[in-house]
Z-matrix of the N, CA and C atoms (Angstrom, degrees):
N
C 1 1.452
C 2 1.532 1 107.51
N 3 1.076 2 122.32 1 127.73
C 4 1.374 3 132.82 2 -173.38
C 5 1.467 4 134.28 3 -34.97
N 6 1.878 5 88.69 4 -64.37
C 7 1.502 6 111.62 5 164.20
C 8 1.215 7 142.37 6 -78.21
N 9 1.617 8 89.04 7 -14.02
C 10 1.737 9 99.20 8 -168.90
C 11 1.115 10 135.07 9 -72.53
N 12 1.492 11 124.82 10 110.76
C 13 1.659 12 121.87 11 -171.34
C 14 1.817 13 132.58 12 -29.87
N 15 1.270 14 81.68 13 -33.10
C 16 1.900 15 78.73 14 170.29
C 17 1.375 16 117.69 15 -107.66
N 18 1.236 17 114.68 16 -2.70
C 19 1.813 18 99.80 17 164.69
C 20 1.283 19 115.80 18 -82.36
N 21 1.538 20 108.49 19 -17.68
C 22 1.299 21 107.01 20 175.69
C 23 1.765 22 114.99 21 -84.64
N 24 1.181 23 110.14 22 -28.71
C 25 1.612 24 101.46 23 162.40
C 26 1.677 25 115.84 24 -82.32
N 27 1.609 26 114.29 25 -9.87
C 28 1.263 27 110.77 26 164.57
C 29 1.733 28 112.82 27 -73.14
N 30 1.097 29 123.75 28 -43.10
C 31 1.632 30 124.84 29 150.42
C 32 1.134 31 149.10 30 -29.91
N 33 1.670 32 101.59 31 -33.91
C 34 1.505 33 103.28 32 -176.87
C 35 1.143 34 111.89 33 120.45
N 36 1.602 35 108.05 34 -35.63
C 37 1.662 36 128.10 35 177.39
C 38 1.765 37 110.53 36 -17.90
N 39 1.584 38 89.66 37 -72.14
C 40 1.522 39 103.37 38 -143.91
C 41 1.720 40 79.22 39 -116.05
N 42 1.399 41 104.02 40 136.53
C 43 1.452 42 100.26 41 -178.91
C 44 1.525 43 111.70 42 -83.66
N 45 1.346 44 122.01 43 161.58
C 46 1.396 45 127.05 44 -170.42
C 47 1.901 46 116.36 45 -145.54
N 48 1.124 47 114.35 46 140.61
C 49 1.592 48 105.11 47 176.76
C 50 1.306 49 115.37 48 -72.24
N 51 1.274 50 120.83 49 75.40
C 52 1.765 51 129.19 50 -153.12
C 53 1.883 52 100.29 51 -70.52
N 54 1.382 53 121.67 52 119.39
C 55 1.395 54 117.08 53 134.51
C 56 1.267 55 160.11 54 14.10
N 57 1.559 56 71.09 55 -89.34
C 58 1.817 57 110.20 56 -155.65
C 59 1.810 58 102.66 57 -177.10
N 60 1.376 59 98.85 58 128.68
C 61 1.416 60 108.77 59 169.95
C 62 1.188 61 114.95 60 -150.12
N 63 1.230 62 114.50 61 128.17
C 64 1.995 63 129.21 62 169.41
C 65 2.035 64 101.22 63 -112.39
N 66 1.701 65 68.46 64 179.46
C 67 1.793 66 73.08 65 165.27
C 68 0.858 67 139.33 66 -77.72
N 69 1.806 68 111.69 67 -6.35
C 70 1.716 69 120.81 68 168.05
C 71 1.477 70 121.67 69 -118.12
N 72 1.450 71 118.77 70 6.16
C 73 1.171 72 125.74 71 -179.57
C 74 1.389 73 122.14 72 -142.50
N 75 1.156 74 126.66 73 154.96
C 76 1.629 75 140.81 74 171.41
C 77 1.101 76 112.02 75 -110.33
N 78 1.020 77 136.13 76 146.14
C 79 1.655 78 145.93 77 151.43
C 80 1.970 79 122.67 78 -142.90
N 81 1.309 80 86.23 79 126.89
C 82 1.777 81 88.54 80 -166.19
C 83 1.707 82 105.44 81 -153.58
N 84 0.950 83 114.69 82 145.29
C 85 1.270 84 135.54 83 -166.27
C 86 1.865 85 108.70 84 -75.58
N 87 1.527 86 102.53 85 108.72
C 88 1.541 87 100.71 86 179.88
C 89 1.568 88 136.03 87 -65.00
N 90 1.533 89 106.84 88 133.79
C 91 1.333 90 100.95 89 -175.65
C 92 1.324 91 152.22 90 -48.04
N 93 1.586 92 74.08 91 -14.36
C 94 1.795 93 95.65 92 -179.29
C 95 1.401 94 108.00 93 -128.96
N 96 1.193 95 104.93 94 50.97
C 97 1.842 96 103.08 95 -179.63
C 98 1.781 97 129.52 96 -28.65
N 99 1.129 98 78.94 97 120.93
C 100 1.952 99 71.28 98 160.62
C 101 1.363 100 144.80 99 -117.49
N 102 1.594 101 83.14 100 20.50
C 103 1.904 102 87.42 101 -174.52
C 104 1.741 103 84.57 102 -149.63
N 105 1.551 104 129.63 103 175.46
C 106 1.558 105 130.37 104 174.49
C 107 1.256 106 100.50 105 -51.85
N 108 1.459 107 124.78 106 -35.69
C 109 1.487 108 130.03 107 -148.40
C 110 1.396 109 101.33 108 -127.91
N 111 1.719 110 137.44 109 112.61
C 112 1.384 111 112.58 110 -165.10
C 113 1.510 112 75.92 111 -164.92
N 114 1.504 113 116.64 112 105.79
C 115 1.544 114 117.85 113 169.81
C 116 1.669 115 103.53 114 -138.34
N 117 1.659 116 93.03 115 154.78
C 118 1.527 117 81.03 116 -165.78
C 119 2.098 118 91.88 117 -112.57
N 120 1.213 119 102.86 118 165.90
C 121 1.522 120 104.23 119 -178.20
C 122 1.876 121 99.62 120 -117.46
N 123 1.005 122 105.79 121 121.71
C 124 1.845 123 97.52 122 164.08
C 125 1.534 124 120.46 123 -120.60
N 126 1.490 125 114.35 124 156.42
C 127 1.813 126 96.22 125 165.10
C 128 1.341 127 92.78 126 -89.35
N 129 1.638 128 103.18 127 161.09
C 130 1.107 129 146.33 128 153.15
C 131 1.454 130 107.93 129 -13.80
N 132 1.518 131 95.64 130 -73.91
C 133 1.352 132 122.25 131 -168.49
C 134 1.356 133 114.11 132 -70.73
N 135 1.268 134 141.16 133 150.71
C 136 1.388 135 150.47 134 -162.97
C 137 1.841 136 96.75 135 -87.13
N 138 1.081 137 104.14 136 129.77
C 139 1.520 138 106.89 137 157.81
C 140 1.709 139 100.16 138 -162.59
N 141 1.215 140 125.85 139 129.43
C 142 1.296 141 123.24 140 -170.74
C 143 1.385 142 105.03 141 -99.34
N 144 1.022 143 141.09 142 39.86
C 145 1.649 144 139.29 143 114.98
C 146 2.034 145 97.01 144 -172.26
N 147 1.627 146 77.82 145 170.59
C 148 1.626 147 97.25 146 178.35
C 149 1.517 148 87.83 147 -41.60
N 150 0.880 149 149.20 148 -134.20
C 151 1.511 150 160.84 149 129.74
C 152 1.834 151 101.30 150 100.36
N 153 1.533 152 108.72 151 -44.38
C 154 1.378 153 117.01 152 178.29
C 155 1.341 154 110.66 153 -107.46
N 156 1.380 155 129.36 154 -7.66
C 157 1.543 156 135.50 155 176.16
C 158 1.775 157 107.98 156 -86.90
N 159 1.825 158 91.73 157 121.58
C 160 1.565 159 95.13 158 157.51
C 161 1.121 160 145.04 159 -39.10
N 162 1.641 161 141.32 160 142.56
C 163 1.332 162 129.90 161 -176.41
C 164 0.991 163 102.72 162 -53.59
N 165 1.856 164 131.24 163 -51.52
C 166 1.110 165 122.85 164 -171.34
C 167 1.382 166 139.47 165 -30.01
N 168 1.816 167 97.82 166 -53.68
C 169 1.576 168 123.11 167 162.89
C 170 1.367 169 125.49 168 -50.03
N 171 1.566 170 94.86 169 -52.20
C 172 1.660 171 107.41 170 -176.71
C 173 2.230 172 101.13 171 -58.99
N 174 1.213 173 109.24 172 -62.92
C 175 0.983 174 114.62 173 -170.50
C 176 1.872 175 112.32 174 -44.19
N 177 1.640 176 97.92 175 -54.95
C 178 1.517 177 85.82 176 176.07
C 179 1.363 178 133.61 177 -65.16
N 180 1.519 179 113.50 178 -14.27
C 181 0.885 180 105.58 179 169.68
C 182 1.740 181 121.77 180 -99.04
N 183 1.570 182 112.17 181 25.15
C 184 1.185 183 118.44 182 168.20
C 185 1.944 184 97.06 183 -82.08
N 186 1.405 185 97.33 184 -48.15
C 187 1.799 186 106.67 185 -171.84
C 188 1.852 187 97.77 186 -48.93
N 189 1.406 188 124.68 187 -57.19
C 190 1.199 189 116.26 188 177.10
C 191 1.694 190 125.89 189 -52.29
N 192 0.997 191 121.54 190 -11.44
C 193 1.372 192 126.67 191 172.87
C 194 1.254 193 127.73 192 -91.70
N 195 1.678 194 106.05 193 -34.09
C 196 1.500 195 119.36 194 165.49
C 197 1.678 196 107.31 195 -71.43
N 198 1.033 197 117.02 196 -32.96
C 199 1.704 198 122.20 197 -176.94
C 200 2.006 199 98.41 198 -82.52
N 201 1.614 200 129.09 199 -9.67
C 202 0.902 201 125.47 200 165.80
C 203 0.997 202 136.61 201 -89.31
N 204 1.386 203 127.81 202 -37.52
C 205 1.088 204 167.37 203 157.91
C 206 1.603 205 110.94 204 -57.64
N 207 1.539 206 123.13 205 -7.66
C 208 1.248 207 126.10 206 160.54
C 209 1.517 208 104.48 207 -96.32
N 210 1.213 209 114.50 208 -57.01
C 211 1.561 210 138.67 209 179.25
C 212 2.117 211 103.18 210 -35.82
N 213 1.661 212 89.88 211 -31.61
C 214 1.576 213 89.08 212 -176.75
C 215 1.620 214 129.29 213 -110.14
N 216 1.825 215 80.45 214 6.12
C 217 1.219 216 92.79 215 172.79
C 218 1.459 217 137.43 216 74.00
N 219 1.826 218 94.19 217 25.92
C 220 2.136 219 109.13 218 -158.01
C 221 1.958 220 77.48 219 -135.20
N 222 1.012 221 121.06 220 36.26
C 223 1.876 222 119.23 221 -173.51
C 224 1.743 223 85.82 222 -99.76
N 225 1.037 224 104.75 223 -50.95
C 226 1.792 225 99.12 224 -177.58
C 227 1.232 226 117.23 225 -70.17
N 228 1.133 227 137.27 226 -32.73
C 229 1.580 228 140.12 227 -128.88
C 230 1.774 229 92.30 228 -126.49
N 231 1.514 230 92.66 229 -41.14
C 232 1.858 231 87.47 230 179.08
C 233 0.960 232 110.34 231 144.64
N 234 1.444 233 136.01 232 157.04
C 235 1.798 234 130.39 233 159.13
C 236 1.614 235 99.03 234 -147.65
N 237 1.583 236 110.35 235 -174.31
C 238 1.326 237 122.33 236 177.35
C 239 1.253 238 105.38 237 -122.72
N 240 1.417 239 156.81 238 152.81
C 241 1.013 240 153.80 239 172.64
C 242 1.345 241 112.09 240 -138.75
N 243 1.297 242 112.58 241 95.63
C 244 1.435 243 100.73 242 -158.68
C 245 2.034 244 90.84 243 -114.64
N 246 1.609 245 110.71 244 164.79
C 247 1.526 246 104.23 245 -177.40
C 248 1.811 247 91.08 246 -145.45
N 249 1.387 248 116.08 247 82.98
C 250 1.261 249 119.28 248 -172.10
C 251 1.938 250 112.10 249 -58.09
N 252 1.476 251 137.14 250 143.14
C 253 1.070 252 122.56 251 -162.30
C 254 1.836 253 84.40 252 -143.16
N 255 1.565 254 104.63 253 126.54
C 256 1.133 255 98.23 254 150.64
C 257 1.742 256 108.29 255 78.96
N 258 1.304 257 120.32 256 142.32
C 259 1.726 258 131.15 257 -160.21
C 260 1.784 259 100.64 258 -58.34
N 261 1.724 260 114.83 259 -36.01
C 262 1.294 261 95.34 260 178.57
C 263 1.111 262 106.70 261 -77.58
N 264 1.310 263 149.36 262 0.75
C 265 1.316 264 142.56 263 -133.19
C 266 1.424 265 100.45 264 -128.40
N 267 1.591 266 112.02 265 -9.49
C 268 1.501 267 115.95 266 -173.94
C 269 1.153 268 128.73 267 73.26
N 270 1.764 269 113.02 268 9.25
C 271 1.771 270 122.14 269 161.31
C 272 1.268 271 100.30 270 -50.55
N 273 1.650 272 111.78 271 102.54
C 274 1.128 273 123.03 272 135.43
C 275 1.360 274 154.70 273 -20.17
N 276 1.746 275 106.27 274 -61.69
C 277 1.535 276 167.31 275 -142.36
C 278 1.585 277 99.78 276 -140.74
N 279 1.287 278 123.38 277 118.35
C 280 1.152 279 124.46 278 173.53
C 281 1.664 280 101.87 279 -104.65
N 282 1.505 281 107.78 280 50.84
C 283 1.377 282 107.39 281 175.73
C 284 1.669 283 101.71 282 -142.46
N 285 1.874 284 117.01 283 132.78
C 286 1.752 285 89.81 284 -162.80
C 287 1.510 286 99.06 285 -69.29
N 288 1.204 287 113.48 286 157.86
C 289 1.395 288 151.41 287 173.95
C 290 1.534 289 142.74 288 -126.20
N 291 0.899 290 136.76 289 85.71
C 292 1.527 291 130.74 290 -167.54
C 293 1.873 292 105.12 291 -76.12
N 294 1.526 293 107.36 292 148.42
C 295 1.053 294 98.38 293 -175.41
C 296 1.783 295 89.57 294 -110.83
N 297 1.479 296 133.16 295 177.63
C 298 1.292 297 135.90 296 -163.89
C 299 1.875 298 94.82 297 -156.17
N 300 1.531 299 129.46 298 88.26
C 301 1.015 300 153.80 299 -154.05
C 302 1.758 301 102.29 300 -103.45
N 303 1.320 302 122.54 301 111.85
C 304 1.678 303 94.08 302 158.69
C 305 1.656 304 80.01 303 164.42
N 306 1.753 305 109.41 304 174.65
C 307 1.204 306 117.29 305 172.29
C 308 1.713 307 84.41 306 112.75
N 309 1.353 308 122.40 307 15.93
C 310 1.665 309 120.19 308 158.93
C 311 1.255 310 93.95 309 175.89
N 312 1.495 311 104.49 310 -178.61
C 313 1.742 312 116.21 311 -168.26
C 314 1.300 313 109.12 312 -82.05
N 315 1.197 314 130.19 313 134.15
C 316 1.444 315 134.45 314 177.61
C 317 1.247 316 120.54 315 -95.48
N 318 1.452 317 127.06 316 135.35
C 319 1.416 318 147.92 317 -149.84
C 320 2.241 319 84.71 318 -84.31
N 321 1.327 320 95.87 319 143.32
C 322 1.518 321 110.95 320 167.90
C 323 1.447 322 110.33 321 -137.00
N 324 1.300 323 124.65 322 144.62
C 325 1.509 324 127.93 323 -31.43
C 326 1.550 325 116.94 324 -40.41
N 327 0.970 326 97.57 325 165.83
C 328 1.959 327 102.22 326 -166.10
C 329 1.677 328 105.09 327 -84.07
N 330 1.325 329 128.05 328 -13.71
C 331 1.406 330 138.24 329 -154.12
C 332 1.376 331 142.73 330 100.04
């Protein structure tokens, strides 16, 4: 998608504090963190929320989060994984996105 903020840092476009990168995924650490540990995972590929993304997609990029989330050392202790959808939902980013939450105790209800 042309305009969209994360295909263009999925590109190369817009530079990013990258992760982890394959040929179908991104992962990079958000600018505006909200927890010690706050990285977001995207596909490659454009789909503007979970809602229009394949299991396939969705799923692999569940495997990349569990393989991140060890790598960061919040696999024991805990994380949040939240995948906001849609204006009530607080999609930001009209591109899906996983967020990767943890590195302290997290407040419930979430807000």
């Amino acid at each position: 998608m042309e305009n969209c903020l994360f295909c263009r840092i999925a590109s190369g476009e817009i530079p990013s504090k990258k992760i982890y990168e394959d040929d179908r995924v991104l992962a990079f650490y958000d600018i505006e963190p909200q927890a010690p540990v706050h990285v977001l995972v995207i596909p490659k590929a454009h789909f503007d929320s979970i809602l229009d993304a394949d299991d396939e997609t969705v799923g692999y990029m569940r495997g990349i989060v569990a393989m991140l989330a060890k790598q960061l050392g919040i696999d024991e202790t805990g994380f949040r994984l939240v995948v906001n959808t849609g204006r009530d939902g607080q999609q930001s980013v009209k591109h899906l996105h996983m967020h990767i939450l943890g590195g302290r105790g997290l407040q419930w209800p979430p807000g």
